[in-house]
N, C-alpha and C positions, 0 to 999 in steps of 0.2 A: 234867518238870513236878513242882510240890511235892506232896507230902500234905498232910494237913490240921497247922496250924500253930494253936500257945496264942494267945489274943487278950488283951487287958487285963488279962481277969480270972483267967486262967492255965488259961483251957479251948479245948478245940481244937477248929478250924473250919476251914471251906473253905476256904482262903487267899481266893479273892473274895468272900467274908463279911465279908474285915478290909478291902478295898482302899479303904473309904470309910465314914465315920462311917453315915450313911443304910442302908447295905446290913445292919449287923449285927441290926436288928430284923426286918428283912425276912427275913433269909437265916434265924435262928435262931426265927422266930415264925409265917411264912407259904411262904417258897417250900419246894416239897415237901410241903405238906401238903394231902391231899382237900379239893376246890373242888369243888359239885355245888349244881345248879340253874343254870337256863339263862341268867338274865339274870347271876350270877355269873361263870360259864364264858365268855357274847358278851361282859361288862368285860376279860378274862385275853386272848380273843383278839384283841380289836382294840387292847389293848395292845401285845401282842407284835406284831402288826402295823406299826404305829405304829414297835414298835424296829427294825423289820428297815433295818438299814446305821446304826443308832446303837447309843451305849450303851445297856444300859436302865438305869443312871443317873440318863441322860435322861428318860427316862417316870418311872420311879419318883420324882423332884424334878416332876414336874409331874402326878401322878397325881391330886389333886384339883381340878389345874385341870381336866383330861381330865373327872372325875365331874360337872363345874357343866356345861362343855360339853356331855355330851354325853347329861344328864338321867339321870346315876345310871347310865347304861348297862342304863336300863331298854325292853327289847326294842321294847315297843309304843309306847313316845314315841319313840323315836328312826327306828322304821318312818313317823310321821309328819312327820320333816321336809324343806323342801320347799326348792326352788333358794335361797331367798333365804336359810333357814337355812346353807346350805352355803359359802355368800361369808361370812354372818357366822363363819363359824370360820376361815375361811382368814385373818380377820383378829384372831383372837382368839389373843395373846403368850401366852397360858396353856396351849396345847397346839404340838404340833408339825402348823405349816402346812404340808402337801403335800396338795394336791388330792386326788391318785390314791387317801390314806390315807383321808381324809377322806370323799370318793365311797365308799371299798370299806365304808367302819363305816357309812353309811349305808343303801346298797344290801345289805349282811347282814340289817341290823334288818329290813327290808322281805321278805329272803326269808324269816327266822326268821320274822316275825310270821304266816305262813300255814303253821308246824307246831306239833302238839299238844304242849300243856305236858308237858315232861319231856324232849320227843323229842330237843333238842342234848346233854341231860344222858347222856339214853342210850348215844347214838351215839356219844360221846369215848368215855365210860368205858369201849366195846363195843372199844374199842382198848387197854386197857392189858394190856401186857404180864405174865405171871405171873412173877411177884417170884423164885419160886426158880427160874426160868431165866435171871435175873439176877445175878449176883458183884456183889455194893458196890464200886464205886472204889477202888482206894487213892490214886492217885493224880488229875489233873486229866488226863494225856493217855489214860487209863481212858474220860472221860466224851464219847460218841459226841456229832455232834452232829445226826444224822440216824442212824433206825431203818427198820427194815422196815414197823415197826409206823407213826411218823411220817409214812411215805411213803402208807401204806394209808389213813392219816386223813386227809391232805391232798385225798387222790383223793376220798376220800368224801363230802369236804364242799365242795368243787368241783363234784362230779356232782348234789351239792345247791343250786346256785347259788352258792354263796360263795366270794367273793374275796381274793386277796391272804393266801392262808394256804397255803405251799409245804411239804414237808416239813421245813426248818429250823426256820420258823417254827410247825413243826404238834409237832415237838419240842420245842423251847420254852415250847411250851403245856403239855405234856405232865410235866415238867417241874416247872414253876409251879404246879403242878394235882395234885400227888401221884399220876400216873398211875405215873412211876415215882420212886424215891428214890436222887436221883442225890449225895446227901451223902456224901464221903469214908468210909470205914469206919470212922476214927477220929472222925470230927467227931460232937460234943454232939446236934447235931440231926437225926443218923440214923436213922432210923426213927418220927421226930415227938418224940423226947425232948425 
């Protein structure tokens, strides 16, 4: 697999930082970097959700439709919607239509909304990994795609009712979230640079 490779502007990055115009603001402005607060962190996971067996591309070209749908991916609105909200998304072209996705961001909001503010912000973060037990990538086949750590969160937040978030997808999260910094050692935005 590559290291990190010059883009445009003759600075080095992920190589999937360059693989598509859309990715380079993301890669080099948000993914990796601390996401904290809960209705934040519930937008992150039912994303990654959402991606699992797509690109996330995918989500990310349709990420504002995801935010109108799904009221900002604010915890307490989206705990109150009701069967008929749930047909209307499966027919709304703005997001990605899968029921079972759909059901699981719904049924989260609903468990979240009977824990105390703070409590999913905790609970992720009470999984990240310490950095200096971590080596930076050099490479892409360096970057795990499941942890021990991923695996423990997943479980955690299953045991807490919540759906549809496996250890891939609890990596992922993980990830996207700055729990760890999984940027090439050479790449521009290693370490939030």
């Amino acid at each position: 697999m590559s290291g990190a490779i010059p883009g445009p502007d003759g600075l080095l990055r992920c190589p999937w930082g360059l693989s598509a115009e859309d990715y380079v603001a993301y890669h080099d402005t948000e993914w990796g970097r601390p996401v904290h607060g809960d209705d934040a962190l519930y937008e992150r996971l039912c994303l990654e959700a959402f991606q699992s067996g797509l690109s996330w591309i995918t989500i990310l070209r349709r990420r504002e439709g995801f935010r109108r749908a799904f009221a900002d991916f604010r915890i307490a609105a989206v705990a109150e919607f009701t069967d008929a909200d749930e047909e209307r998304l499966l027919g709304d072209a703005g997001i990605i239509r899968n029921r079972l996705k759909i059901g699981a961001t719904i049924a989260n909001a609903q468990a979240l909304a009977a824990w105390s503010p703070g409590e999913l912000d905790a609970l992720i973060w009470s999984y990240a990994p310490d950095p200096a037990t971590r080596p930076a990538p050099r490479t892409l086949s360096e970057v795990p795609a499941v942890t021990d750590e991923s695996t423990a969160l997943s479980k955690a937040l299953k045991k807490r009712g919540l759906r549809f978030i496996g250890p891939t997808t609890a990596y992922a999260l993980m990830q996207a979230c700055g729990l760890v910094d999984d940027h090439l050692v050479d790449c521009v935005a290693r370490g939030g640079a």
